[in-house]
N, C-alpha and C positions, 0 to 999 in steps of 0.2 A: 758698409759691410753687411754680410745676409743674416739675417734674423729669422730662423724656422723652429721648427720644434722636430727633432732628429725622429721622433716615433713617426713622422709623416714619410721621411725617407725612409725608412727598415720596412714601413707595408709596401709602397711601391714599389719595391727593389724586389716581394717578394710575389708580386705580379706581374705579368707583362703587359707588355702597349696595346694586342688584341685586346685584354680584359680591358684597360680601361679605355678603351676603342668604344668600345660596347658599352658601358657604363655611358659616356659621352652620349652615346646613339640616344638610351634608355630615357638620358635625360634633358634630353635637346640643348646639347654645346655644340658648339662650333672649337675643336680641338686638335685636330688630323691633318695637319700638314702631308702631302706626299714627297714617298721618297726621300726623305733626309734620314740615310743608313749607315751603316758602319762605316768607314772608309778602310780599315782595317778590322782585322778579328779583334773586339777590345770589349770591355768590362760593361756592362749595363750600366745605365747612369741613371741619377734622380737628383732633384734638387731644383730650388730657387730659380728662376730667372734672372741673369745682368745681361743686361741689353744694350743692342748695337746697329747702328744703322749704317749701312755703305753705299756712298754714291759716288756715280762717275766723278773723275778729278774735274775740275773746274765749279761744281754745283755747289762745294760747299766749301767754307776754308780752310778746318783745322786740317793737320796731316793726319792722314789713316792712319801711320804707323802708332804715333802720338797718342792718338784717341781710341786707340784698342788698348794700348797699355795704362790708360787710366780708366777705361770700362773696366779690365781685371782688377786693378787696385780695388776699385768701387764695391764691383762684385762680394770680393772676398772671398775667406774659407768658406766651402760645402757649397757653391753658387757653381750654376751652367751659364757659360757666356753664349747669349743667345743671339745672332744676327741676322740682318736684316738685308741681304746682297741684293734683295729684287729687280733693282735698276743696275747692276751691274754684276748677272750669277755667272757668266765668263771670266772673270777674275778674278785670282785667290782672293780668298776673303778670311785666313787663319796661316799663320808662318810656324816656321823653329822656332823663332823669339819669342813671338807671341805665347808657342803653346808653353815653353819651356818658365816663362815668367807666370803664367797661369797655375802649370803647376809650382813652382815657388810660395805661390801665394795662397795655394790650397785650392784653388776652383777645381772640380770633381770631371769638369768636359766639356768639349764644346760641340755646338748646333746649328749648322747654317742652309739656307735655301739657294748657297753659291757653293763653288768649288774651293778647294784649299790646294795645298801642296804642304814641303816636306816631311810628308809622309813616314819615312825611316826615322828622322826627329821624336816625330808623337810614339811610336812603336820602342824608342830608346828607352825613355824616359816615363811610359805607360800615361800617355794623356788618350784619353776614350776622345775620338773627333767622330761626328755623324754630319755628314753634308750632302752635296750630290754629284759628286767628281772631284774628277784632280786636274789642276792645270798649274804648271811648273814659273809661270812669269810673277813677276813682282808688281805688288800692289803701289809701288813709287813710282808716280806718274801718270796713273792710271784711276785710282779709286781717292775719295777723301771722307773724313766722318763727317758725316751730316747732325750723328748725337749720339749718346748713350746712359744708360738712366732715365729710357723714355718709352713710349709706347712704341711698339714696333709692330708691323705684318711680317711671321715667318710661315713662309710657303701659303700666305694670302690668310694666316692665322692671328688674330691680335696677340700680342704676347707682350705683359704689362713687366716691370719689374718684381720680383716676387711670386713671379704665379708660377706655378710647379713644371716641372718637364720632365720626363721619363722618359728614355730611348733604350731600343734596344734591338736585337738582330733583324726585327719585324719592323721598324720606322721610329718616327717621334710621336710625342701626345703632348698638348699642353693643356694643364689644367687650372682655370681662374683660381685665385687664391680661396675667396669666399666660398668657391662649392666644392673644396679638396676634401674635406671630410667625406659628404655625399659619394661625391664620385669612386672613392677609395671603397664605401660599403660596398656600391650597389656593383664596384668589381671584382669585390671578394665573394661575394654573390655567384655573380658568374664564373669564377674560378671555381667554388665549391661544385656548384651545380653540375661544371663539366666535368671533374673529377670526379662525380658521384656516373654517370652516364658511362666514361671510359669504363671504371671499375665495375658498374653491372654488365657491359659488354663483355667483358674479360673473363669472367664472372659464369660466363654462359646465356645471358639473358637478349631477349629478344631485341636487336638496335633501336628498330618502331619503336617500342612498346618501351622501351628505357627512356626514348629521347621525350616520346608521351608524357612519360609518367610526370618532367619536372613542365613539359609547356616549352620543348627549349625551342620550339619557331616562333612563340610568341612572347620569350622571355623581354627581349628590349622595348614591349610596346605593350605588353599588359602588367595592368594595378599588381601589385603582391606587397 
Protein backbone atom coordinates (compact mmCIF):
# COMPACT_ATOMS: atom_id res chain seq x y z
CA UNK A 1 0.00 0.00 0.00
CA UNK A 2 1.50 3.84 -0.72
CA UNK A 3 2.95 5.48 2.06
CA UNK A 4 3.53 9.37 1.46
CA UNK A 5 3.00 12.37 3.28
CA UNK A 6 -0.21 14.14 1.60
CA UNK A 7 1.64 17.79 2.13
CA UNK A 8 3.88 16.42 -0.79
CA UNK A 9 0.76 15.93 -2.91
CA UNK A 10 -1.23 19.48 -2.16
CA UNK A 11 2.31 21.37 -3.33
CA UNK A 12 2.45 19.45 -6.54
CA UNK A 13 -1.07 19.72 -7.52
CA UNK A 14 -0.37 23.27 -6.92
CA UNK A 15 2.23 23.45 -9.63
CA UNK A 16 2.49 22.35 -12.93
CA UNK A 17 4.73 19.78 -14.80
CA UNK A 18 6.57 22.90 -16.77
CA UNK A 19 7.64 24.17 -13.02
CA UNK A 20 8.93 21.16 -12.07
CA UNK A 21 10.31 20.49 -15.65
CA UNK A 22 12.46 23.19 -14.85
CA UNK A 23 13.22 22.36 -11.35
CA UNK A 24 14.43 18.80 -12.85
CA UNK A 25 16.68 21.02 -15.51
CA UNK A 26 17.96 23.43 -12.48
CA UNK A 27 19.04 20.27 -10.83
CA UNK A 28 20.27 17.70 -13.16
CA UNK A 29 17.40 14.84 -13.04
CA UNK A 30 16.63 12.79 -15.63
CA UNK A 31 12.46 13.21 -15.09
CA UNK A 32 10.53 14.14 -18.64
CA UNK A 33 9.15 11.51 -20.29
CA UNK A 34 7.68 12.66 -23.71
CA UNK A 35 4.28 13.06 -24.48
CA UNK A 36 2.35 10.98 -21.93
CA UNK A 37 -0.94 13.47 -22.03
CA UNK A 38 -4.39 13.60 -21.13
CA UNK A 39 -6.13 11.03 -23.11
CA UNK A 40 -9.20 12.85 -22.15
CA UNK A 41 -9.81 16.33 -20.48
CA UNK A 42 -9.37 14.87 -16.75
CA UNK A 43 -8.02 16.11 -13.36
CA UNK A 44 -4.21 16.88 -12.77
CA UNK A 45 -2.77 14.03 -10.85
CA UNK A 46 0.11 13.56 -8.25
CA UNK A 47 1.13 10.83 -6.29
CA UNK A 48 3.42 7.88 -5.50
CA UNK A 49 4.55 5.56 -8.17
CA UNK A 50 2.92 1.54 -8.49
CA UNK A 51 4.69 0.04 -11.17
CA UNK A 52 4.22 -1.93 -14.13
CA UNK A 53 5.96 -3.48 -16.75
CA UNK A 54 4.22 -4.88 -20.22
CA UNK A 55 5.70 -7.15 -22.58
CA UNK A 56 4.77 -8.99 -25.66
CA UNK A 57 2.77 -12.25 -24.80
CA UNK A 58 5.10 -15.00 -24.91
CA UNK A 59 8.28 -13.12 -22.97
CA UNK A 60 6.90 -13.46 -19.76
CA UNK A 61 4.17 -15.75 -18.00
CA UNK A 62 1.97 -14.25 -15.74
CA UNK A 63 -1.29 -12.94 -17.49
CA UNK A 64 -1.40 -9.19 -18.11
CA UNK A 65 -4.83 -8.98 -17.08
CA UNK A 66 -3.80 -10.71 -13.74
CA UNK A 67 -0.91 -8.77 -12.90
CA UNK A 68 -2.33 -5.27 -13.43
CA UNK A 69 -5.02 -6.03 -10.99
CA UNK A 70 -2.54 -6.94 -8.25
CA UNK A 71 -0.07 -3.86 -9.25
CA UNK A 72 -3.42 -1.81 -8.28
CA UNK A 73 -4.20 -3.81 -5.05
CA UNK A 74 -0.23 -3.23 -4.29
CA UNK A 75 -0.44 0.23 -5.29
CA UNK A 76 -3.20 1.33 -3.12
CA UNK A 77 -5.11 4.52 -1.96
CA UNK A 78 -3.37 7.92 -3.39
CA UNK A 79 -0.80 5.68 -5.64
CA UNK A 80 -0.35 6.38 -9.92
CA UNK A 81 -0.22 3.11 -11.49
CA UNK A 82 2.86 3.69 -13.61
CA UNK A 83 3.63 1.42 -16.69
CA UNK A 84 6.14 0.42 -18.59
CA UNK A 85 4.50 -0.73 -22.38
CA UNK A 86 8.06 0.08 -24.15
CA UNK A 87 8.25 -3.37 -25.85
CA UNK A 88 4.78 -3.30 -26.66
CA UNK A 89 3.24 0.75 -26.78
CA UNK A 90 0.92 -0.57 -29.77
CA UNK A 91 -1.28 -2.32 -27.34
CA UNK A 92 -3.51 -1.33 -24.87
CA UNK A 93 -1.78 -1.18 -21.90
CA UNK A 94 -4.87 0.12 -19.26
CA UNK A 95 -8.83 -1.24 -19.74
CA UNK A 96 -12.49 -0.65 -18.16
CA UNK A 97 -11.52 -3.23 -15.59
CA UNK A 98 -8.45 -2.24 -14.83
CA UNK A 99 -9.23 1.53 -14.49
CA UNK A 100 -12.63 0.91 -12.83
CA UNK A 101 -10.85 -1.53 -10.08
CA UNK A 102 -8.16 1.28 -9.67
CA UNK A 103 -10.48 3.46 -8.93
CA UNK A 104 -12.23 1.15 -6.18
CA UNK A 105 -9.12 0.82 -4.70
CA UNK A 106 -8.33 4.61 -4.55
CA UNK A 107 -5.33 4.90 -6.92
CA UNK A 108 -5.65 8.87 -7.98
CA UNK A 109 -4.49 7.71 -12.10
CA UNK A 110 -2.81 6.20 -14.36
CA UNK A 111 0.51 6.75 -16.71
CA UNK A 112 1.67 4.85 -19.45
CA UNK A 113 4.40 5.20 -22.59
CA UNK A 114 1.66 2.85 -24.56
CA UNK A 115 -1.83 3.24 -25.68
CA UNK A 116 -4.92 2.29 -23.68
CA UNK A 117 -8.49 2.15 -24.65
CA UNK A 118 -11.96 2.40 -23.04
CA UNK A 119 -11.81 5.61 -22.90
CA UNK A 120 -15.78 6.44 -22.17
CA UNK A 121 -15.10 3.79 -19.11
CA UNK A 122 -12.32 6.33 -17.40
CA UNK A 123 -14.61 9.57 -18.47
CA UNK A 124 -17.61 7.56 -16.55
CA UNK A 125 -16.25 7.02 -13.50
CA UNK A 126 -13.46 10.11 -13.43
CA UNK A 127 -10.16 7.95 -13.60
CA UNK A 128 -7.47 10.75 -14.78
CA UNK A 129 -5.41 8.26 -17.62
CA UNK A 130 -2.17 10.06 -19.36
CA UNK A 131 -0.66 7.90 -22.02
CA UNK A 132 -0.01 8.28 -25.72
CA UNK A 133 -2.99 7.11 -27.74
CA UNK A 134 -5.91 4.88 -27.95
CA UNK A 135 -6.10 1.62 -29.66
CA UNK A 136 -9.45 -0.36 -29.20
CA UNK A 137 -7.79 -4.25 -29.25
CA UNK A 138 -7.41 -6.33 -26.07
CA UNK A 139 -4.39 -7.06 -24.25
CA UNK A 140 -5.43 -11.12 -24.25
CA UNK A 141 -3.09 -12.62 -26.27
CA UNK A 142 -1.05 -10.16 -27.02
CA UNK A 143 0.77 -8.51 -23.91
CA UNK A 144 1.96 -10.40 -20.42
CA UNK A 145 3.38 -8.82 -17.07
CA UNK A 146 6.80 -9.23 -17.01
CA UNK A 147 6.53 -7.49 -13.10
CA UNK A 148 5.19 -4.80 -10.95
CA UNK A 149 6.54 -3.40 -7.81
CA UNK A 150 9.70 -2.93 -9.68
CA UNK A 151 11.86 -0.60 -11.26
CA UNK A 152 10.63 0.39 -14.44
CA UNK A 153 11.76 2.88 -17.85
CA UNK A 154 8.69 5.13 -18.58
CA UNK A 155 9.06 6.92 -21.72
CA UNK A 156 13.00 5.89 -21.23
CA UNK A 157 12.62 7.46 -17.44
CA UNK A 158 13.44 5.21 -14.50
CA UNK A 159 10.62 5.15 -12.39
CA UNK A 160 11.10 3.34 -9.05
CA UNK A 161 8.09 2.40 -6.82
CA UNK A 162 7.32 5.41 -4.57
CA UNK A 163 8.96 8.14 -6.45
CA UNK A 164 6.40 11.01 -7.32
CA UNK A 165 4.55 11.63 -10.67
CA UNK A 166 2.71 14.76 -11.47
CA UNK A 167 0.70 14.97 -14.84
CA UNK A 168 -0.96 17.28 -16.24
CA UNK A 169 -2.37 19.12 -19.47
CA UNK A 170 1.49 19.91 -20.43
CA UNK A 171 2.79 15.95 -20.07
CA UNK A 172 4.39 13.77 -16.97
CA UNK A 173 7.33 14.43 -14.54
CA UNK A 174 8.74 12.00 -12.38
CA UNK A 175 10.40 12.87 -9.39
CA UNK A 176 13.00 10.44 -7.25
CA UNK A 177 11.62 10.08 -4.06
CA UNK A 178 14.97 11.31 -2.12
CA UNK A 179 15.02 14.77 -3.98
CA UNK A 180 11.05 15.53 -3.82
CA UNK A 181 11.49 17.96 -1.40
CA UNK A 182 14.42 19.99 -3.57
CA UNK A 183 12.68 19.74 -6.45
CA UNK A 184 9.24 20.97 -5.15
CA UNK A 185 11.34 24.25 -3.61
CA UNK A 186 13.34 25.07 -6.45
CA UNK A 187 9.66 24.81 -8.45
CA UNK A 188 7.94 26.93 -6.34
CA UNK A 189 10.85 29.05 -7.15
CA UNK A 190 10.04 29.14 -10.52
CA UNK A 191 6.31 29.59 -10.20
CA UNK A 192 7.00 32.64 -7.87
CA UNK A 193 9.55 34.11 -10.03
CA UNK A 194 7.06 33.92 -13.23
CA UNK A 195 4.36 35.24 -11.48
CA UNK A 196 6.30 38.13 -10.31
CA UNK A 197 7.41 38.78 -14.30
CA UNK A 198 3.70 38.28 -15.64
CA UNK A 199 2.35 40.65 -12.98
CA UNK A 200 5.21 43.54 -13.55
CA UNK A 201 4.35 43.18 -17.33
CA UNK A 202 0.65 43.75 -16.64
CA UNK A 203 1.77 46.07 -14.43
CA UNK A 204 3.08 48.24 -17.34
CA UNK A 205 6.69 47.45 -16.89
CA UNK A 206 9.18 46.99 -19.46
CA UNK A 207 9.24 42.79 -20.53
CA UNK A 208 13.34 43.07 -20.81
CA UNK A 209 13.83 44.70 -18.00
CA UNK A 210 11.22 42.59 -15.85
CA UNK A 211 12.55 39.31 -17.23
CA UNK A 212 16.33 41.04 -16.12
CA UNK A 213 15.42 41.96 -13.06
CA UNK A 214 14.89 38.11 -11.64
CA UNK A 215 17.92 36.33 -14.22
CA UNK A 216 14.92 34.51 -15.77
CA UNK A 217 17.49 33.19 -18.83
CA UNK A 218 19.72 32.12 -16.35
CA UNK A 219 17.42 31.10 -13.72
CA UNK A 220 17.83 26.93 -14.28
CA UNK A 221 21.69 27.06 -14.50
CA UNK A 222 22.68 29.91 -12.11
CA UNK A 223 23.72 29.50 -7.98
CA UNK A 224 20.83 31.52 -5.98
Amino acid sequence: MATFDPRHVSQLLALSTPNVSDALDRLGIEGQPARILPIYPCAKIAGPAATLKVVPYGKAEESIVLGTLRAIVKGGAGAILAVDGSENPEVNSFGGVAGATAKHHGLVGFVSDAVVRDVDEYKGYGMPVYCRGIDQKSVRGRSACYGYGIEIRMGGVRVRPGDFILADDNGTVVIPIERLDEVIAFAQKVKATEERVIAEVRAGADPVEAHERVNYDNMLKAKS
